[in-house]
KOLVEX-192903 format. One record per residue: z, x, y of N, C-alpha, C in turn; residue number from 1. Coordinates in Angstrom, 2 decimals. Layout:
BEGIN
Z/X/Y/Z/X/Y/Z/X/Y/NUM
...
//
This chain:
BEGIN
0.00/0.83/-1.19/0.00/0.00/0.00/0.00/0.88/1.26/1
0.62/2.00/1.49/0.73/2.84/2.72/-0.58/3.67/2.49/2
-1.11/3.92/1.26/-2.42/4.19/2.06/-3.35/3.38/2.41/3
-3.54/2.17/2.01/-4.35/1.50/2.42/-4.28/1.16/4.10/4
-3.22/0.92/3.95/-2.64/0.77/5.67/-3.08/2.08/6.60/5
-2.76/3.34/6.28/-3.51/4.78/6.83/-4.70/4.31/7.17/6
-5.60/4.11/6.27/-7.14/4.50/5.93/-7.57/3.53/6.78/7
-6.74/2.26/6.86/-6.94/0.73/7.83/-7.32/1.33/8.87/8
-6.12/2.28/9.75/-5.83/2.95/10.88/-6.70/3.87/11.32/9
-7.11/4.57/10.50/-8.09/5.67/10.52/-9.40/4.97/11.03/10
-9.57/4.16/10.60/-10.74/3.25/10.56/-11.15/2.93/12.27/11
-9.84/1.88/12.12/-9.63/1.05/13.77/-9.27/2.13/14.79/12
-9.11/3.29/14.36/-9.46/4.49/15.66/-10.61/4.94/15.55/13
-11.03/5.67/14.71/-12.73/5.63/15.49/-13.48/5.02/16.14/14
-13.49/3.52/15.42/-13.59/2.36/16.21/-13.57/2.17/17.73/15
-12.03/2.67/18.40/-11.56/2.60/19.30/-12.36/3.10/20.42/16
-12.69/4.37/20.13/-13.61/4.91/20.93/-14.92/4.34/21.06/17
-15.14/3.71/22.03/-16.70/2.73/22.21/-17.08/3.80/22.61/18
-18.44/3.15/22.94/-19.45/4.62/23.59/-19.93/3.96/24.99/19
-19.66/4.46/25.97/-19.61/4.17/27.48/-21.36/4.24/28.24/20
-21.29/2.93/28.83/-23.26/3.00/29.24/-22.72/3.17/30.51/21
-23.52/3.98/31.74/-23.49/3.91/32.85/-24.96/3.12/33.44/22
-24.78/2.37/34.17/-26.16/2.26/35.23/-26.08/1.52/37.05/23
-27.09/2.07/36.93/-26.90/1.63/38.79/-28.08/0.36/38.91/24
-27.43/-0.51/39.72/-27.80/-1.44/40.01/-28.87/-1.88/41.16/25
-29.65/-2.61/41.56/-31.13/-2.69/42.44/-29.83/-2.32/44.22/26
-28.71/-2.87/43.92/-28.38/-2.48/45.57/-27.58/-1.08/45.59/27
-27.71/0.07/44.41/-27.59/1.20/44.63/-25.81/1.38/43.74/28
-25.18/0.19/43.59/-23.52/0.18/43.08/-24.00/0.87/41.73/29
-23.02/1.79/41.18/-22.76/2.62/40.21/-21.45/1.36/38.82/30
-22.28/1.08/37.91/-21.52/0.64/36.85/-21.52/0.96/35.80/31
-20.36/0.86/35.22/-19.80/1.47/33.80/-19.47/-0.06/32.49/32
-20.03/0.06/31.52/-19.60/-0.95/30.64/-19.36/-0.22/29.40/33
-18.89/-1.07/28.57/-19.01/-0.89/27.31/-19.92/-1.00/26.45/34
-20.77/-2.10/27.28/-21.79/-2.87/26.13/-23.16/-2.59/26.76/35
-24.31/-2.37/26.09/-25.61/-1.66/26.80/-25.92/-2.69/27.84/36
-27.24/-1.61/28.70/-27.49/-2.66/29.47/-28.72/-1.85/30.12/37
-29.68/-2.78/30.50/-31.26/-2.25/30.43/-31.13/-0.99/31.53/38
-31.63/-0.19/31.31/-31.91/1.10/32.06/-30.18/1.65/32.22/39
-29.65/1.32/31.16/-28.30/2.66/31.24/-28.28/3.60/30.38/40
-27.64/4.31/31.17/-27.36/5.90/30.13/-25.78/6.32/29.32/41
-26.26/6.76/28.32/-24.66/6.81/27.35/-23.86/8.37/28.35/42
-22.30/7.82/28.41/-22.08/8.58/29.20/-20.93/9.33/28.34/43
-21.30/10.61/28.08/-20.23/11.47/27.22/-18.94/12.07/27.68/44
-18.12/11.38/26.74/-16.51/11.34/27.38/-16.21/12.87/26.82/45
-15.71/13.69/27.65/-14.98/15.35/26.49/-13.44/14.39/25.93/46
-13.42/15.48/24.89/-12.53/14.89/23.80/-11.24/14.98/24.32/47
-11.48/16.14/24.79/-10.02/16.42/25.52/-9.30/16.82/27.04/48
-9.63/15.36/27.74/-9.60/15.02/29.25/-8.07/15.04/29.20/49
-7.51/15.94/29.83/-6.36/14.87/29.89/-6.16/15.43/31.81/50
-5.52/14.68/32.15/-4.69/15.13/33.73/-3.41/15.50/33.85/51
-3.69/16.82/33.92/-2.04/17.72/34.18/-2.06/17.65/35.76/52
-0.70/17.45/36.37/-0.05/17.99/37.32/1.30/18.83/37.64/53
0.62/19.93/38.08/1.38/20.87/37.86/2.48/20.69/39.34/54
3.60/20.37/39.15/4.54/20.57/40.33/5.56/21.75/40.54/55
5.74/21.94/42.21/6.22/23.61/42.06/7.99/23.23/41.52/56
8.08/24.13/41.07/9.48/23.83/41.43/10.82/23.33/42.86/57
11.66/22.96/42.41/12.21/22.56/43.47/13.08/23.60/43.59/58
13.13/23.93/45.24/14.03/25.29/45.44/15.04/24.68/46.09/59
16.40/24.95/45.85/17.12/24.86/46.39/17.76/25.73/47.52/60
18.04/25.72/48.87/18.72/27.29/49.42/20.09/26.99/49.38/61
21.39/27.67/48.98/22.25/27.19/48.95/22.75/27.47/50.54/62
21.99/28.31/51.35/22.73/28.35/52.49/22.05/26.97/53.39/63
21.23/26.24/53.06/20.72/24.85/54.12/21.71/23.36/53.12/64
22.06/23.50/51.84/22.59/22.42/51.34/24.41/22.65/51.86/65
24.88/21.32/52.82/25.93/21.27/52.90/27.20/21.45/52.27/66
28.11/22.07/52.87/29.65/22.48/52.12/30.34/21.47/52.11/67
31.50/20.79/51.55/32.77/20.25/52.12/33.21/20.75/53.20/68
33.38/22.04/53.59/34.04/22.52/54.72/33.10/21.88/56.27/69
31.52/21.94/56.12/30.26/21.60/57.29/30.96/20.15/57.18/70
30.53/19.14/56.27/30.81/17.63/56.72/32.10/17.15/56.81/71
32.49/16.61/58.11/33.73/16.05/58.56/34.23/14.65/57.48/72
34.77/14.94/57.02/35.52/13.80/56.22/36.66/12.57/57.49/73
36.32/11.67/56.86/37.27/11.57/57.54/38.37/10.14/56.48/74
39.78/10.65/56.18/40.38/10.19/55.61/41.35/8.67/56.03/75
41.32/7.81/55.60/42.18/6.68/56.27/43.16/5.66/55.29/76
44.20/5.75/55.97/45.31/4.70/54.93/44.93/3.27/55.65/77
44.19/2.10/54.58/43.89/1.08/54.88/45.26/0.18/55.09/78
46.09/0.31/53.97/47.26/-0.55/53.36/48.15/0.61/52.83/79
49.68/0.22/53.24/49.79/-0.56/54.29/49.73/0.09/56.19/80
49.98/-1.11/56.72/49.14/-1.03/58.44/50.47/-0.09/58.91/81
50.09/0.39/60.50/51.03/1.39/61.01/52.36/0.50/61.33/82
53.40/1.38/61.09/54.75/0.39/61.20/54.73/-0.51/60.32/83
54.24/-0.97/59.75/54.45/-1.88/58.71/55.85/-1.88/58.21/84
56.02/-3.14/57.51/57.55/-2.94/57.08/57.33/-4.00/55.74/85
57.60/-3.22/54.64/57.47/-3.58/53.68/59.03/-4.40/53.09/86
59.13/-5.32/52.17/60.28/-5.58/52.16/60.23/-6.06/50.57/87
61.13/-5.02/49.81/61.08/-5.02/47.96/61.91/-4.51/47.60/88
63.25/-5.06/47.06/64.69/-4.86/46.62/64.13/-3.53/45.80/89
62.94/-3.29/44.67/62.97/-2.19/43.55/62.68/-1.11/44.04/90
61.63/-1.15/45.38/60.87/-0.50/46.01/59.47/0.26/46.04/91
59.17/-0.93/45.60/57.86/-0.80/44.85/56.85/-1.44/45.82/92
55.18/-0.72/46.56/54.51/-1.03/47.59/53.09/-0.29/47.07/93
52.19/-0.99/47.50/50.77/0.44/47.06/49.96/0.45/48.44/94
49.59/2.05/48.56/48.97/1.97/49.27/47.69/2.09/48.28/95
46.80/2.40/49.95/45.18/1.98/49.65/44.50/2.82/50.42/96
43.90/4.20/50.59/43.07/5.35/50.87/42.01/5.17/51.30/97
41.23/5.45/52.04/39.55/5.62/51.74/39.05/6.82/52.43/98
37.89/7.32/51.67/37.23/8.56/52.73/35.80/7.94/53.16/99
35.70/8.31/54.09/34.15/8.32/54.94/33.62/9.72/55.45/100
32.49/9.73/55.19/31.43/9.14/54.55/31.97/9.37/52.82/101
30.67/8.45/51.89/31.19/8.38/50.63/30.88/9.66/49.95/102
31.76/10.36/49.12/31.29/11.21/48.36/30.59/10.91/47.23/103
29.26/11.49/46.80/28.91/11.38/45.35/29.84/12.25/44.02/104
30.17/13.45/44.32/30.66/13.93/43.34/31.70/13.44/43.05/105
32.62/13.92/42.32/34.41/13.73/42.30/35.12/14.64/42.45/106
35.93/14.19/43.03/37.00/14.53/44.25/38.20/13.92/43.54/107
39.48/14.29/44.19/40.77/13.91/44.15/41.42/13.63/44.74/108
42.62/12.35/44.93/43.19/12.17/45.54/45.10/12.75/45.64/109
45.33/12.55/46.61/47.03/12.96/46.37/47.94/12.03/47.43/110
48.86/11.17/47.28/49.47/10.97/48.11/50.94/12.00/48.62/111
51.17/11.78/49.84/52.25/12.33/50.07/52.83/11.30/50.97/112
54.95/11.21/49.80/55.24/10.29/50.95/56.74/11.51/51.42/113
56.65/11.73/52.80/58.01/12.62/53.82/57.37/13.84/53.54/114
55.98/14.46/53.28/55.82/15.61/52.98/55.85/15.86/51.58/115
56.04/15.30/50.49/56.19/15.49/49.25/55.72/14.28/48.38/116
54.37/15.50/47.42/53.37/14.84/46.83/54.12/13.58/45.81/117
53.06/12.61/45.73/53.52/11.57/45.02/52.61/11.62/43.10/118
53.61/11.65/42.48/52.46/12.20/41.42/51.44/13.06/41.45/119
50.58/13.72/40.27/49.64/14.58/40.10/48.67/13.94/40.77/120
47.49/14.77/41.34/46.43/14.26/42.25/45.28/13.47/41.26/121
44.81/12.36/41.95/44.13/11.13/40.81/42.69/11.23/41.91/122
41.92/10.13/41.07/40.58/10.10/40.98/41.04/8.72/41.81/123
40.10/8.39/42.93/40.65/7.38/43.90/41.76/7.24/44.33/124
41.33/5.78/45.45/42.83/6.08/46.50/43.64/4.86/46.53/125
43.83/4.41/45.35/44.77/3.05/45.03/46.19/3.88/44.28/126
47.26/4.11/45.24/48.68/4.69/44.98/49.36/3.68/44.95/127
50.41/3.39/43.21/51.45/2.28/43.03/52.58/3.20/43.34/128
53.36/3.11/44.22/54.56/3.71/44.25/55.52/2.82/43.81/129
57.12/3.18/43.61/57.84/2.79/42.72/59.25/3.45/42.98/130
60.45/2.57/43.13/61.42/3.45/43.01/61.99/4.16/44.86/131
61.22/3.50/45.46/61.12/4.47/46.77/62.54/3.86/47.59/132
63.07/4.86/48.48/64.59/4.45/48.83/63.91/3.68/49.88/133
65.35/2.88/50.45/64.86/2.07/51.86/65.11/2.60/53.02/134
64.35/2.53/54.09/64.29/3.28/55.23/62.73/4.00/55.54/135
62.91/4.60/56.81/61.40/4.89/57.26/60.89/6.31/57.03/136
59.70/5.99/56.50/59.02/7.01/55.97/57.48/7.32/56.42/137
57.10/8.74/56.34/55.49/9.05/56.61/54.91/9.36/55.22/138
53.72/8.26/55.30/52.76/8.57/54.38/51.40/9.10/54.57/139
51.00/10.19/54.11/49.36/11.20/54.53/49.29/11.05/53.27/140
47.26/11.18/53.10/46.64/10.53/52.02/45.91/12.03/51.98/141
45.35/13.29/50.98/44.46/14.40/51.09/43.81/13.93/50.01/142
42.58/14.56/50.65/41.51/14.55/49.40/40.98/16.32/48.72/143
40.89/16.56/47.77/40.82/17.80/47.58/39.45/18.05/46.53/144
39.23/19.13/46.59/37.79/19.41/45.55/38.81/19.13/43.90/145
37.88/19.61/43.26/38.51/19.62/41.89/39.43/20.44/41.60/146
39.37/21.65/41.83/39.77/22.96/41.80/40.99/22.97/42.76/147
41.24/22.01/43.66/43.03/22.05/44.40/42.72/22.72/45.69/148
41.55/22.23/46.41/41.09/22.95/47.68/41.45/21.51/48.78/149
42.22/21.49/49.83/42.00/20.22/50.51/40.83/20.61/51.73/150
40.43/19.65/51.41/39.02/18.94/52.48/39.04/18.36/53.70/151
40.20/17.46/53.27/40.41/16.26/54.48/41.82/15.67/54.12/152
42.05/15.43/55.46/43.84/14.43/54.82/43.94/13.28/56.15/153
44.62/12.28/55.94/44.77/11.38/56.58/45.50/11.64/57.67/154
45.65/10.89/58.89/46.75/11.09/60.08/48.12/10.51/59.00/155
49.11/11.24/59.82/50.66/10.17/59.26/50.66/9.00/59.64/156
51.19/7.77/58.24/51.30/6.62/58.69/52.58/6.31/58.83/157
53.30/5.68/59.42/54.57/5.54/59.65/55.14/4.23/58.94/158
55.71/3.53/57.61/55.87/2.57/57.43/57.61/2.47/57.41/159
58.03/1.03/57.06/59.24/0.94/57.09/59.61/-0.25/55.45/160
60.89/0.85/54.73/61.13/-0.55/53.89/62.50/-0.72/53.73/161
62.53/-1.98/53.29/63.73/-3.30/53.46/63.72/-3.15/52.60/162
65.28/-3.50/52.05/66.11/-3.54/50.94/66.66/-4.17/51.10/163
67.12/-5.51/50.19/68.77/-6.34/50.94/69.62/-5.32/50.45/164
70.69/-5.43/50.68/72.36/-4.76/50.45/72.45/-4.96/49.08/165
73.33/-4.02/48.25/73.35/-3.93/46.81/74.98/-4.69/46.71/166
75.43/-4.48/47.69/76.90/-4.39/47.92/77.30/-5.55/49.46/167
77.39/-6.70/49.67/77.47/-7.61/50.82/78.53/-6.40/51.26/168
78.55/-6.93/53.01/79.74/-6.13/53.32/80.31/-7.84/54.00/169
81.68/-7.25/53.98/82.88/-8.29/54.07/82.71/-8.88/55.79/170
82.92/-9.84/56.02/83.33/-10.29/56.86/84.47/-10.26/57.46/171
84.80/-9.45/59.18/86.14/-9.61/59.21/86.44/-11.05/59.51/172
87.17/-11.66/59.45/88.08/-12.62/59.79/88.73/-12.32/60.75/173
88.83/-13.79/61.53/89.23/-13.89/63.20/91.04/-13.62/63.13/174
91.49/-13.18/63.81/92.61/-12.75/63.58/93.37/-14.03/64.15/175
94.56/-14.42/63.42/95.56/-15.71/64.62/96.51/-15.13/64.77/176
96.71/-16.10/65.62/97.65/-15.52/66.83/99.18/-16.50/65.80/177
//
């Protein structure tokens, strides 16, 4: 059965190749058919036409393709807003990062909250913090290459968080006379 199917194939390609008539017409137009046609000529195809294009290579200069250090980043804490005042007995709040313009490669993020990094540096700028005492604090957002180089870092944001009391404090009582 598979040779018959071959030999089928073999067949319906020779086939394939028609034999090409050219002729020109009484108002001078140049036509090509497949099928004869009075005063045309058989027009011989080479076997092996093909169309190469050869393209140069692409050069790169590394001194005209931009550094991190040439393009200005510019880093911003979306969430939460300046002064903000967050208010969560556990102390739990997320911020929210962004850099402009967008980078294609990957990059890293790091938060820092009072000067001191918040976890290992992550891939985007969605930070769950957790655990954080109450009272006011600065949060800066850096972005760094892979390798632990910073690029860009955010201005300080200044937020504030609420805690109720763990402990009521007492009421004095009015003194009588």
């Amino acid at each position: 059965m598979r040779s018959l199917t071959l030999i089928s194939l073999l067949l319906l390609s020779t086939l394939a190749q028609a034999t090409v008539y050219k002729w020109i017409d009484k108002d001078g137009k140049v036509h090509y058919s497949d099928e004869p046609h009075p005063n045309a000529q058989i027009v011989e195809l080479k076997d092996k036409t093909l169309n190469q294009v050869a393209l140069p290579a692409a050069q790169v200069n590394p001194d005209t393709r931009p550094s991190f250090e040439e393009i200005r980043y510019s880093v911003n804490i979306t969430s939460p807003e300046e002064e903000a005042t967050i208010r969560d007995n556990n102390g739990e709040f997320e911020v929210i990062a962004t850099i402009t313009p967008e980078i294609k490669s990957q990059y890293l993020m790091v938060l820092k909250l009072d000067g001191k990094p918040i976890g290992p540096p992550q891939m985007g700028g969605i930070f769950k913090l957790t655990h954080v005492e109450r009272g006011e604090h600065i949060l800066i957002a850096e972005v760094m290459t892979q390798n632990g180089k910073v690029f860009a870092s955010s201005s300080p944001r200044k937020i504030f968080l609420h805690q109720a009391a763990l402990k009521p404090t007492p009421k004095k009582q009015p003194k009588s006379n």
